[in-house]
ZAMARGU-4260 file (C-alpha; in steps of 0.2 Angstrom, whole numbers, plus 5000, padded with zeros to 4 digits):
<rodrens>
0) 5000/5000/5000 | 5014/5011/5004 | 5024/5009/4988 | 5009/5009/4981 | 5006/5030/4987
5) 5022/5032/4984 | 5021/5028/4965 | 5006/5039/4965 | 5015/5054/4972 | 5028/5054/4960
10) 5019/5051/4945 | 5007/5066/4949 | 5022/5075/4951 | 5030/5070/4932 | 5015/5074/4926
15) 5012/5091/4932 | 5029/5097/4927 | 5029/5089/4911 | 5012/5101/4910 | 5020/5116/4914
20) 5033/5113/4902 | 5018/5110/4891 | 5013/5126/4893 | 5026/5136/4887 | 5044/5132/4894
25) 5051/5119/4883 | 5067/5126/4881 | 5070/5124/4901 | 5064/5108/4901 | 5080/5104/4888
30) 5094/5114/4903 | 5085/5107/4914 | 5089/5091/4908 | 5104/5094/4903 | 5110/5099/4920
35) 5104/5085/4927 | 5114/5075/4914 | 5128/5087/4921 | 5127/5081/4938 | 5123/5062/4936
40) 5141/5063/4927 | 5150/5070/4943 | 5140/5058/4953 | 5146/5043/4943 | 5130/5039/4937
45) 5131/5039/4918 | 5145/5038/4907 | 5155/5050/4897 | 5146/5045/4882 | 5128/5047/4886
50) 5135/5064/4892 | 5139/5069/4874 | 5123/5063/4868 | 5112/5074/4881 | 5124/5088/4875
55) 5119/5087/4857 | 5102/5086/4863 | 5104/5104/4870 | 5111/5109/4858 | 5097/5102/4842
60) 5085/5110/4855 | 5093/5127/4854 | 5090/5125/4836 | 5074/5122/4837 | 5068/5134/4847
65) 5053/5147/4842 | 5055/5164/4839 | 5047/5170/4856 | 5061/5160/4865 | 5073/5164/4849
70) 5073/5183/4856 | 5080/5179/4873 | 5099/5185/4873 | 5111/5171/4882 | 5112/5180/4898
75) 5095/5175/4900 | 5101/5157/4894 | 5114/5158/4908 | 5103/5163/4921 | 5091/5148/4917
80) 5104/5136/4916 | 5109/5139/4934 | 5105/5133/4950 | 5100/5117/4958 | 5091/5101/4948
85) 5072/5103/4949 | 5069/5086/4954 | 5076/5093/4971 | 5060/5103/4975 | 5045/5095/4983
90) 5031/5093/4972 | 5017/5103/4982 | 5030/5120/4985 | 5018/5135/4982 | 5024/5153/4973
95) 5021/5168/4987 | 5007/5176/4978 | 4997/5161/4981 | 4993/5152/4964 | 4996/5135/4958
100) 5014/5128/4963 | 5028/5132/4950 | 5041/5122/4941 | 5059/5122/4948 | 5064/5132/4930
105) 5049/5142/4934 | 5055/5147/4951 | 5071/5150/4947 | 5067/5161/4932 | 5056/5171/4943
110) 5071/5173/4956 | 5082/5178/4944 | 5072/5193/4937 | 5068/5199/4953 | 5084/5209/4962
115) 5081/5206/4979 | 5080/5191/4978 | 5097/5189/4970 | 5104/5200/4981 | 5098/5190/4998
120) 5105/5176/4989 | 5121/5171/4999 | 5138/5170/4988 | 5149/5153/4989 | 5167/5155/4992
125) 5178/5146/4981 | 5187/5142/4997 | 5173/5133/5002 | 5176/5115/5005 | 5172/5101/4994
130) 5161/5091/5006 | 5144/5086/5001 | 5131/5101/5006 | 5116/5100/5008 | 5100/5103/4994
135) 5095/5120/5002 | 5112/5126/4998 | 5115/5119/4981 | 5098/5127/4978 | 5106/5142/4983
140) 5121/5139/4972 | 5130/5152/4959 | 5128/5154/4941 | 5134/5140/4932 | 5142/5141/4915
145) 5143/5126/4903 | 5156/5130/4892 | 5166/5133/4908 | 5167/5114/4914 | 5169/5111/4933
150) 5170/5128/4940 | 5156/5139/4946 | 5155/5158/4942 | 5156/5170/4954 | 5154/5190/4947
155) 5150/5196/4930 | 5167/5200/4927 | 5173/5180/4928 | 5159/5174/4915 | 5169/5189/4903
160) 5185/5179/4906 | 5178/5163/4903 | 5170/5168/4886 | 5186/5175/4881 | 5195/5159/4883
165) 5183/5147/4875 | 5187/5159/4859 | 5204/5157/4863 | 5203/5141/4864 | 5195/5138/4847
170) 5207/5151/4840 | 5224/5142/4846 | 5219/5128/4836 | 5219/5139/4819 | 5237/5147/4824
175) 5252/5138/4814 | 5267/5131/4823 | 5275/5148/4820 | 5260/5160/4823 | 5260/5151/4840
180) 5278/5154/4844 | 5275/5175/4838 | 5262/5175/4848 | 5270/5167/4865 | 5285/5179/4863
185) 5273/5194/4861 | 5263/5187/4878 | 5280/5185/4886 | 5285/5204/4882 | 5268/5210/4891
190) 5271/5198/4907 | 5276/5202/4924 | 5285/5194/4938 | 5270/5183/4942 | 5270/5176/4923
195) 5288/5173/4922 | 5288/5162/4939 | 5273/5153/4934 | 5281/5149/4917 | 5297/5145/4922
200) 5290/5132/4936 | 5279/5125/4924 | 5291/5124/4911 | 5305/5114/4921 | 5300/5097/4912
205) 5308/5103/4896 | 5322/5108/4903 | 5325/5087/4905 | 5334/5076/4893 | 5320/5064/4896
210) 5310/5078/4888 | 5321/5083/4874 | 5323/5066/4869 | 5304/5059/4868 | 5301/5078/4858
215) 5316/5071/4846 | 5307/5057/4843 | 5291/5066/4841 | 5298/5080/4830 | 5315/5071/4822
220) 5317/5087/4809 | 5319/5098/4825 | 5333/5103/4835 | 5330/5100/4854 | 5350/5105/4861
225) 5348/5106/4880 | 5350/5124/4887 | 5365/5129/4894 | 5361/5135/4913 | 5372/5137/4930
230) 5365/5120/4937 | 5371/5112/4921 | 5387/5119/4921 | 5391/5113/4939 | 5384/5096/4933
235) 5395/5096/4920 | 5410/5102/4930 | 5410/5088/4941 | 5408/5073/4928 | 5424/5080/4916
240) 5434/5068/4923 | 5426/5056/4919 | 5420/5047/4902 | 5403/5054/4897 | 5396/5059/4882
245) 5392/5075/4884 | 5378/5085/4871 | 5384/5102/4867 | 5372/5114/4876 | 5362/5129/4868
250) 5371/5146/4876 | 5357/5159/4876 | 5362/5178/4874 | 5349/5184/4862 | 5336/5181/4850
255) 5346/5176/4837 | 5351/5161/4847 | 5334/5156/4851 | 5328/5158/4834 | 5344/5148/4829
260) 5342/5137/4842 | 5323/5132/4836 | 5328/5132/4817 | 5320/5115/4807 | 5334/5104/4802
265) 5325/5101/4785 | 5316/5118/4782 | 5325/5133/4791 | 5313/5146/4788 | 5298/5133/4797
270) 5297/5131/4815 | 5303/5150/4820 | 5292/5163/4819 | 5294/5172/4801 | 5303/5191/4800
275) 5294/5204/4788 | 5307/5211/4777 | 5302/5231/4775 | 5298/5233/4756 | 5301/5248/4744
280) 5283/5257/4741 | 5281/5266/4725 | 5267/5276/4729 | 5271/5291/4739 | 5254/5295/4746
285) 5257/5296/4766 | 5251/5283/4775 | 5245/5282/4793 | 5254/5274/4809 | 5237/5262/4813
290) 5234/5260/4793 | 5252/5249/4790 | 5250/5240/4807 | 5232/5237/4809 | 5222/5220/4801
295) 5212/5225/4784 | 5196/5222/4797 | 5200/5236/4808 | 5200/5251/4798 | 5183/5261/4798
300) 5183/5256/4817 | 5178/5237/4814 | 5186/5226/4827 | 5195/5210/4827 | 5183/5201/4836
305) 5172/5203/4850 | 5166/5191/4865 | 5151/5181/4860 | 5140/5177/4872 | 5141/5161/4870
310) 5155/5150/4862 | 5153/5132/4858 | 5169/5120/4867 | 5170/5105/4857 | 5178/5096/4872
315) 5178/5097/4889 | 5193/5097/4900 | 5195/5096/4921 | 5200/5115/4928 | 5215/5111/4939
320) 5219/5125/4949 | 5238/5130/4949 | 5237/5144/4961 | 5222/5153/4973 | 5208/5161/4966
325) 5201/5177/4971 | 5207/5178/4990 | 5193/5193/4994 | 5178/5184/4983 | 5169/5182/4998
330) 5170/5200/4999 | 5163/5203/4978 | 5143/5206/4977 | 5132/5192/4971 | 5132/5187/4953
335) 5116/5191/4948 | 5109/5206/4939 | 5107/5210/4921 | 5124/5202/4910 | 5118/5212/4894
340) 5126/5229/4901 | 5144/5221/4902 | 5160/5225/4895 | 5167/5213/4884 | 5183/5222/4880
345) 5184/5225/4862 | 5201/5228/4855 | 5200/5245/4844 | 5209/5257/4834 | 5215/5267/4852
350) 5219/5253/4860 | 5231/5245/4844 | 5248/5259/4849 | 5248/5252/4867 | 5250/5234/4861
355) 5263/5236/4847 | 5278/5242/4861 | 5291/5235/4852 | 5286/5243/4835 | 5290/5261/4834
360) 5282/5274/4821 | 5300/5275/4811 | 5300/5255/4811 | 5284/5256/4803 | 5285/5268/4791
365) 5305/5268/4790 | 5306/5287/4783 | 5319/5295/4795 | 5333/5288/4807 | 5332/5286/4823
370) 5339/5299/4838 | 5354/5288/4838 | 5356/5291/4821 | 5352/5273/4816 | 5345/5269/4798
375) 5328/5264/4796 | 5329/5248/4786 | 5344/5243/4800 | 5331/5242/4811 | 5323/5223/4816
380) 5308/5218/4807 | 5290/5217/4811 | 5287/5200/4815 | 5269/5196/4809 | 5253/5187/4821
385) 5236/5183/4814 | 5222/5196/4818 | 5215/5189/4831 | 5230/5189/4840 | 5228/5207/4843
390) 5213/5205/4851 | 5222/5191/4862 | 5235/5204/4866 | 5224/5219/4870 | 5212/5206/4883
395) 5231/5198/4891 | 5240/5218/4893 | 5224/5229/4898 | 5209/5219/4902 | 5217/5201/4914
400) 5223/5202/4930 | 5238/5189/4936 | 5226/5178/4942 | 5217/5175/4926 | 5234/5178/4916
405) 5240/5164/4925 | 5224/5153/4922 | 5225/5156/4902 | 5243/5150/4903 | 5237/5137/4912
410) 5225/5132/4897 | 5237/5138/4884 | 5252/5127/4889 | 5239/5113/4884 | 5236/5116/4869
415) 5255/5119/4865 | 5266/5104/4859 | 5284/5102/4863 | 5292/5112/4848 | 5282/5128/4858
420) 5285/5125/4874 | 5303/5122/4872 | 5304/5139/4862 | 5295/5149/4878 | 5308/5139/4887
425) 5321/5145/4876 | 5316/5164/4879 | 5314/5161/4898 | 5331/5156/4898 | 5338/5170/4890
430) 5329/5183/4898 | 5335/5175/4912 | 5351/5177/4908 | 5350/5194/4902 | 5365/5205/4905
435) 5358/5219/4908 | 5374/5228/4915 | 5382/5229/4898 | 5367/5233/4891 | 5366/5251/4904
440) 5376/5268/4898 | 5392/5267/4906 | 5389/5279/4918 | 5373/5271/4926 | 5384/5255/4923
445) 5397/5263/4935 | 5385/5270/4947 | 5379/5252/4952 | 5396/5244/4952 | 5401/5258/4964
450) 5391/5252/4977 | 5399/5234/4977 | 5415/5230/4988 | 5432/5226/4982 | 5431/5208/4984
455) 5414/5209/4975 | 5421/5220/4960 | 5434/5206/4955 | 5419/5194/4956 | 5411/5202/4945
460) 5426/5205/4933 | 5427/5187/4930 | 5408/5186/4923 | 5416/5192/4904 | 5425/5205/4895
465) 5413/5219/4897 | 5411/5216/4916 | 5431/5216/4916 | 5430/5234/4907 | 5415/5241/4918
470) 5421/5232/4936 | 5442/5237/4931 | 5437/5256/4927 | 5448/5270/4934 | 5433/5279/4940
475) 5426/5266/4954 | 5444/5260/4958 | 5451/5278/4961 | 5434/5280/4974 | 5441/5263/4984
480) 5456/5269/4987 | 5449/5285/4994 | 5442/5277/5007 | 5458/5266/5012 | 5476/5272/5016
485) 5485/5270/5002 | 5503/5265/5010 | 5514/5264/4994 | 5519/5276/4984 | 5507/5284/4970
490) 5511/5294/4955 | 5503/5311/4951 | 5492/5303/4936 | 5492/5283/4938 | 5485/5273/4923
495) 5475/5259/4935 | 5469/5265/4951 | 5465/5247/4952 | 5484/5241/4952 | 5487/5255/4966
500) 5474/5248/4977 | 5479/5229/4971 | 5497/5234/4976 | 5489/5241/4993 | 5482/5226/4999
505) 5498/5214/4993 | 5508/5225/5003 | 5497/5224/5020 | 5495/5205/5017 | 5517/5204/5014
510) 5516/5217/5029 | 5505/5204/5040 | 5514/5188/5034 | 5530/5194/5031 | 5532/5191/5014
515) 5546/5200/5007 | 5562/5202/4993 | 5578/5201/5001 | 5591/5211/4992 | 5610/5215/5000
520) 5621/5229/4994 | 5641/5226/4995 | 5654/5241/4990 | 5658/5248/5009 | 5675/5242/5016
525) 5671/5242/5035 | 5655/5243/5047 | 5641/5251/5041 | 5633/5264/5053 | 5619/5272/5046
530) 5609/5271/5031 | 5595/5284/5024 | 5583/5284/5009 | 5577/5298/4999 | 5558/5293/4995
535) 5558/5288/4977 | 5573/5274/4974 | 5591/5281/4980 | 5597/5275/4995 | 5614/5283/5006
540) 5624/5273/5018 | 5639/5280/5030 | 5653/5268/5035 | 5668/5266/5047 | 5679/5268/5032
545) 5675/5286/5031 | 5665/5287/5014 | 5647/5291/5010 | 5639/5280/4996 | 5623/5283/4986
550) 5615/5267/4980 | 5599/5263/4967 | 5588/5251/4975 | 5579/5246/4960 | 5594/5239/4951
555) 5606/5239/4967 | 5620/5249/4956 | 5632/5261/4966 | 5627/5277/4959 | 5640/5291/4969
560) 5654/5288/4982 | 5658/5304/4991 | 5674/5305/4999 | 5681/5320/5010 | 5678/5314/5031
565) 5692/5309/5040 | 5685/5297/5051 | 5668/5287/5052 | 5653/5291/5047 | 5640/5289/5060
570) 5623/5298/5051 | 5618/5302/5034 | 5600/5311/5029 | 5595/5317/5013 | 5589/5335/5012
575) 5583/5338/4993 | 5585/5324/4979 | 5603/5333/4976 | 5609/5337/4993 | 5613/5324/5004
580) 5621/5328/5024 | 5631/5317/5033 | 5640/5317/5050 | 5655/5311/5056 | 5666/5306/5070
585) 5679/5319/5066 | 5667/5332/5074 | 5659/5339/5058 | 5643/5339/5046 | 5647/5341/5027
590) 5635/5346/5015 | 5636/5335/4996 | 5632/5339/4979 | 5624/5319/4974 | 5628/5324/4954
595) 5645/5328/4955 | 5651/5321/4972 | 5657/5337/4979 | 5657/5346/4996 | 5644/5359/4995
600) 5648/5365/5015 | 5655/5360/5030 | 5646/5363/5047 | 5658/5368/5061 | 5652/5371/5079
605) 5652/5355/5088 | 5667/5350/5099 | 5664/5332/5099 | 5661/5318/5086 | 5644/5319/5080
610) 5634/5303/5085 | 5616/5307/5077 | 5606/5319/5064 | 5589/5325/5063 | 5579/5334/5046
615) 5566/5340/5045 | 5560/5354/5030 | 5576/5364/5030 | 5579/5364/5049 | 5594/5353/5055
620) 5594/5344/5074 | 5611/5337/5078 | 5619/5326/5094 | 5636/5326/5100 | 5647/5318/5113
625) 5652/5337/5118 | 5633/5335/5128 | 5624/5347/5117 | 5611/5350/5104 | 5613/5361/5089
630) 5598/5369/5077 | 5604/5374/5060 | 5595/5381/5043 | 5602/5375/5031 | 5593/5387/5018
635) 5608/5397/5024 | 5618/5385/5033 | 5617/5394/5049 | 5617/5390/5068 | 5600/5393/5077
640) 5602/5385/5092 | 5612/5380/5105 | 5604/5367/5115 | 5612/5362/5132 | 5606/5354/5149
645) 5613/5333/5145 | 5625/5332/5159 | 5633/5318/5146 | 5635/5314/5127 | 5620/5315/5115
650) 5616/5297/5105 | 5602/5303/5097 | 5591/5316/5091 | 5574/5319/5081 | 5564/5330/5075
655) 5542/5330/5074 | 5535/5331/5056 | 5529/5350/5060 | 5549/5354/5063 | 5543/5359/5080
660) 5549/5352/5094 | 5568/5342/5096 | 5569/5328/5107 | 5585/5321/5111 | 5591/5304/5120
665) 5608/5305/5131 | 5618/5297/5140 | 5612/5302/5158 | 5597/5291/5154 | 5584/5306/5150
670) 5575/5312/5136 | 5574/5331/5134 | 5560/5339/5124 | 5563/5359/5117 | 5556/5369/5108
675) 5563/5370/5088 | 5560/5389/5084 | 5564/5395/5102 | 5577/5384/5110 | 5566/5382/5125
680) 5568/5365/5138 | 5550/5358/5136 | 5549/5343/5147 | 5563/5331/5153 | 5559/5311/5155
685) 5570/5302/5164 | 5569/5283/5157 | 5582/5273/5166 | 5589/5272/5181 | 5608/5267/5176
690) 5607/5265/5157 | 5611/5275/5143 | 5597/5279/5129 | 5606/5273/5114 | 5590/5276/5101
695) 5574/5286/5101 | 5562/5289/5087 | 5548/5303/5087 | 5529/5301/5080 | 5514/5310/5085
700) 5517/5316/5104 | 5523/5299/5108 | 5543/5292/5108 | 5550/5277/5109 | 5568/5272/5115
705) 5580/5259/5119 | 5588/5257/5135 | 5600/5241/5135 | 5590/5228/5128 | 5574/5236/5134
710) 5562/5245/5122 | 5549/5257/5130 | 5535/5267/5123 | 5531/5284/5132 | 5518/5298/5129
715) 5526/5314/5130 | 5508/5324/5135 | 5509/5316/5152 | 5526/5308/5155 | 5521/5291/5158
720) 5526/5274/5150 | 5512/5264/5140 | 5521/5248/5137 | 5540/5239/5137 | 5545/5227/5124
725) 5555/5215/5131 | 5561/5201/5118 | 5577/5207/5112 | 5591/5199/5121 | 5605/5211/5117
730) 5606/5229/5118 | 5595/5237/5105 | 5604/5251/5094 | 5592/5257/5085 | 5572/5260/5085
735) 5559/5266/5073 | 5540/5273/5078 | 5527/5274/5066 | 5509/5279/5075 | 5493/5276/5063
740) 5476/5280/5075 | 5477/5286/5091 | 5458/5282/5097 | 5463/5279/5116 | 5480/5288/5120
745) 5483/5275/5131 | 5484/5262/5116 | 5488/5269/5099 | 5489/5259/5083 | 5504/5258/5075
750) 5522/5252/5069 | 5539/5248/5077 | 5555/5242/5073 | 5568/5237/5084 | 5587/5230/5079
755) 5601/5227/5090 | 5618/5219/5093 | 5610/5201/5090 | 5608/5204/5072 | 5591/5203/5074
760) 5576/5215/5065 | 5560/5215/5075 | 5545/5224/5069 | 5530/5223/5082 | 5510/5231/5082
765) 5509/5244/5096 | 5497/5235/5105 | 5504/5218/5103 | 5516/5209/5118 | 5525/5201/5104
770) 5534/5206/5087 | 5522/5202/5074 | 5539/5197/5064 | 5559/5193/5066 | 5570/5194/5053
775) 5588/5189/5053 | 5601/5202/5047 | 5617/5199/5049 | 5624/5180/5057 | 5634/5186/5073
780) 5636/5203/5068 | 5623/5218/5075 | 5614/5229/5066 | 5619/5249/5069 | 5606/5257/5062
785) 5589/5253/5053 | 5576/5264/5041 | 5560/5259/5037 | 5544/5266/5028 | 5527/5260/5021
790) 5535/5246/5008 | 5553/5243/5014 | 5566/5242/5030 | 5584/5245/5027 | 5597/5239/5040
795) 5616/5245/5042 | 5627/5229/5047 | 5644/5228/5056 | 5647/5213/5042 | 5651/5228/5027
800) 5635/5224/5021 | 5616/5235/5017 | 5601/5222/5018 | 5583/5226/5011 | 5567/5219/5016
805) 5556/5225/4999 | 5538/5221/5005 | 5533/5229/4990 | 5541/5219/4977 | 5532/5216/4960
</rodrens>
């Protein structure tokens, strides 16, 4: 009985549907049907082929519809093809007004001609999950699209997107192999960031020799080479010992490669995209910009193509979604409303300039050069696309966002086979590898290379020739050694500020490690006492045999032997680069010409031998052993001063950079500070308790001396000592202070040398304990005096002999 009320029921229900269809309606009959068909399908119901044939069924009722439903645009269409399956509403549901009960088509073509109802109508997120819902809300559901399979439509401006890729979709298959690969590359010149990731992700398969083989196979009259990247050229690096067969890979720097690259083996001029070679026009009426570029269709304001609003899809293929949709969609309002008052995006005449970026008025019409002053016909070629493409391009650059760019490369990538996806791979790559440095003015080119270190600039030199010009140019290596101090000596115009700094930084790292040349000099026939340098390459050494002799250090050739002391000479200092002064034992200081080996003048006034000299511009400091100091000007070779207060003989003597201040050592273990220009006693520091100071050296308010086998550093400013050096294990005859920074003048930075009786040559950072570095000068025999500067030390030996430590050597 119950089966038997049941059966009833339903039929009364078939039959009062199939009446209203009677009555007027048989067009939604047919959606309805067909979206039932639609959902059967996703339920697993029904096969893929009784699927096709309920299509064809739609589509022979489309045909046959009257005029009155003839008239209804497709929006309409659209809104009655949406919503839930009739069969889901009870049979007895009544309208509002009162009147009979209504048809599911029926209701839902009332709800969609009503507004408020569609705007009560809640909007499903495409985040929503995929979990079964219930009938209510599938009632409920969005505008559904059946070109568009598998995806519901949320907004107005969606089903426009959609439309325009079911005509895309039948275009692509018109386009020719070549057509296609003109069209990619005009796509990828109107993509962003967000393209080129998608693409390049998407694309890695054909970057596989898996891929490239099977597409050899596929296409045997094309060239697949694999493309030459910096994961390939590490792969390769590591199996060249080895015995592989190795393909020679495709190095892309420009178009010409990749067209190269993607040549036919059979045909050359198939399987690239076609250049249009400009032709000779004899008639010389003037033509327009839009009237050589445009399609014959688009003159007189026709355009290419325009979005139907419907498109017919002659397969079906699953939507897989590569990235999120809309992420505010929830926050769009509902779909409904009236679709006839959308914008389909038209491509037309205004639009046509934006599109053609590349192609400029004068490669068009080729009457003038160029600003640069380029010919027109050396210009590139206008590479031809079909007419519709223009439409493709004007909806990709002005009317897509990056979401639905994406989603037709999605679809495009599809319907591409492997000769075009390996040419958008091709052009990814080189854009990729685009040196776009080289390509920069040169002075934009420098004003980023500016920015980079040192280390980073020789990096970059390395990359290829015209990094090596840009990253080697005077202009950015003169700017680095600004900022550094430049310790060895620089001409007044170098040709490579990056040799100067290069030479800067070996000398440091010699300096540190204590790297060096080691060169000798021979010619003196007893001890040598003291030795002096002149700044450029000639050196002077005095000895116990009683000459002066003038040495080149580049070659090591004597140059001058000046002869005319008596006894030892015990100092020697160069006062201009022909004048050189020396002192002896015999109690005077004699003045010589370098050029001719003459005596110029003799200084008499001291009633000792003089032990030390000290110069400074063209004031001269000397120390006697008859306890006093004397201040001569040697611009006229006259006595200043007279300085006196050592209760014993004077060793030795210096004199500030400023030509200042004196400050003498002696030996009743003091040091004695006076004033240069006035002859004044400054300060006196007593350093020892029983020991004579036998060396001092002066440097930026602080001295350094040498008592016994003890080396001390004072500060003058307060009279204290800052440290002892203490590793010497002889008496030490002769020091040298070189002070860099002074940030606490309790600790300065800086240089000292020490040598001694022990042969030995110490040079030591001011801050450290220990020397930094020992070198051996003489065996057995001390070392009398010692000079040093920024590149070199020079000691004088008791063994005859002048050694050089060159930490500047080429």
């Amino acid at each position: 009985m119950m089966t038997l009320v049941m059966s009833v029921g339903v039929t009364d229900y078939l039959m009062s549907d199939a009446k209203n269809d009677v009555n007027g309606n048989e067009t939604q009959t047919a959606d309805y049907k067909h979206n039932a068909a639609e959902s059967l399908i996703d339920d697993g119901h029904i096969d893929e082929e009784e699927k096709k044939e309920e299509e064809a069924a739609v589509s022979d009722r489309h045909v046959d519809k009257d005029d009155s439903s003839g008239d209804k645009n497709a929006d309409c269409v659209l809104q009655n093809t949406s919503g839930a399956v009739d069969g889901n509403l009870p049979p007895d549901t009544e309208s509002a007004s009162g009147d009979a009960p209504m048809s599911g088509t029926q209701q839902r073509q009332q709800e969609a001609s009503d507004p408020e109802i569609l705007s009560e109508k809640p909007v499903m997120d495409d985040f929503s999950s995929h979990d079964v819902k219930s009938e209510e809300n599938s009632i409920q559901g969005k505008y559904e699209w059946h070109h568009f399979s598998g995806r519901n439509i949320e907004r107005k401006e969606s089903v426009e997107f959609h439309r325009q890729v079911d005509h895309l979709d039948i275009w692509a298959d018109q386009w020719s192999h070549g057509e296609k690969c003109a069209i990619m590359e005009k796509i990828l010149t109107r993509s962003n960031l967000n393209q080129f990731k998608f693409l390049w992700t998407t694309l890695q398969p054909t970057l596989h020799r898996d891929f490239m083989y099977a597409a050899q196979l596929q296409f045997p009259n094309h060239k697949f080479p694999p493309i030459s990247s910096h994961v390939t050229r590490e792969t390769k690096s590591k199996r060249a010992v080895r015995n592989y067969h190795h393909v020679s890979s495709a190095y892309l720097k420009s178009r010409k490669d990749v067209l190269e690259c993607n040549r036919s083996l059979t045909e050359p001029d198939i399987g690239v995209p076609t250049m249009v070679q400009p032709t000779k026009r004899k008639s010389k009426r003037k033509t327009s910009f839009l009237s050589q570029s445009l399609p014959s269709n688009m003159h007189a304001g026709h355009v290419t193509s325009r979005s139907a609003p419907e498109a017919v899809r002659r397969h079906k293929q699953p939507i897989r979604r590569h990235m999120d949709d809309y992420a505010c969609s929830r926050h769009h309002p509902s779909a409904g409303g009236d679709f006839s008052s959308m914008n389909y995006h038209p491509v037309t005449e205004d639009d046509f300039p934006r599109l053609v970026k590349s192609v400029s008025e004068i490669q068009l019409n080729r009457k003038r050069p160029t600003m640069s002053g380029t010919s027109p016909k050396q210009l590139p070629p206008i590479t031809p696309v079909p007419h519709n493409a223009w439409q493709l391009l004007h909806w990709y650059s002005n009317c897509w966002n990056d979401v639905e760019r994406n989603e037709f490369l999605h679809k495009l990538l599809k319907k591409l086979d492997a000769r075009q996806l390996y040419y958008v791979t091709c052009n990814l790559s080189m854009k990729q590898s685009r040196d776009y440095l080289s390509l920069l003015p040169e002075h934009l080119a420098l004003r980023i290379l500016a920015f980079l270190t040192p280390s980073d600039l020789l990096i970059c030199a390395q990359v290829s020739r015209s990094w090596n010009h840009l990253s080697s140019h005077n202009k950015i290596w003169k700017e680095k050694c600004q900022n550094v101090k430049i310790d060895i000596p620089v001409p007044s115009t170098p040709k490579s500020w990056k040799k100067v700094y290069r030479d800067n930084v070996f000398l440091k790292s010699n300096w540190k490690e204590g790297n060096c040349k080691v060169v000798d000099l021979r010619g003196h026939t007893a001890k040598v006492h003291c030795v002096a340098f002149d700044g450029q390459y000639r050196l002077a050494s005095g000895s116990k045999d009683s000459t002066v002799r003038v040495w080149d250090v580049r070659s090591g050739n004597l140059i001058q032997t000046l002869k005319g002391h008596t006894k030892g000479v015990w100092s020697v200092k160069f006062f201009t680069s022909h004048l050189l002064v020396s002192a002896s034992y015999d109690t005077t200081i004699r003045v010589w010409n370098i050029r001719n080996g003459t005596c110029t003048r003799t200084l008499l006034g001291h009633e000792g031998c003089v032990w030390s000299l000290a110069l400074k511009k063209h004031y001269l400091a000397s120390g006697s052993q008859d306890r006093s100091v004397k201040v001569w000007n040697l611009n006229k070779c006259a006595l200043m001063h007279t300085l006196t207060g050592h209760a014993q003989a004077v060793f030795c003597v210096d004199v500030d950079d400023e030509a200042s201040i004196v400050v003498s050592g002696s030996a009743d273990r003091s040091i004695r500070i006076w004033n240069l220009h006035s002859g004044q006693q400054m300060k006196v520091l007593w350093v020892s308790q029983s020991t004579s100071v036998m060396a001092i050296s002066y440097n930026r308010g602080y001295v350094v001396c040498s008592v016994g086998e003890t080396v001390s550093l004072w500060r003058v400013e307060t009279g204290t000592c800052i440290k002892k050096y203490l590793e010497h294990e002889k008496r030490v005859e002769s020091v040298g202070l070189r002070v860099d920074q002074v940030k606490n003048p309790d600790k300065p930075r800086g240089l000292l040398v020490t040598a001694g009786e022990e042969g030995l040559v110490k040079y030591w950072n001011l801050h450290s304990k220990h020397s930094h570095q020992t070198l051996r000068a003489s065996h057995g025999s001390q070392v009398n005096n010692i000079y040093f500067d920024e590149t070199k030390i020079v000691s004088a030996c008791a063994d005859f002999r002048i050694r050089i430590w060159n930490f500047h050597a080429p």
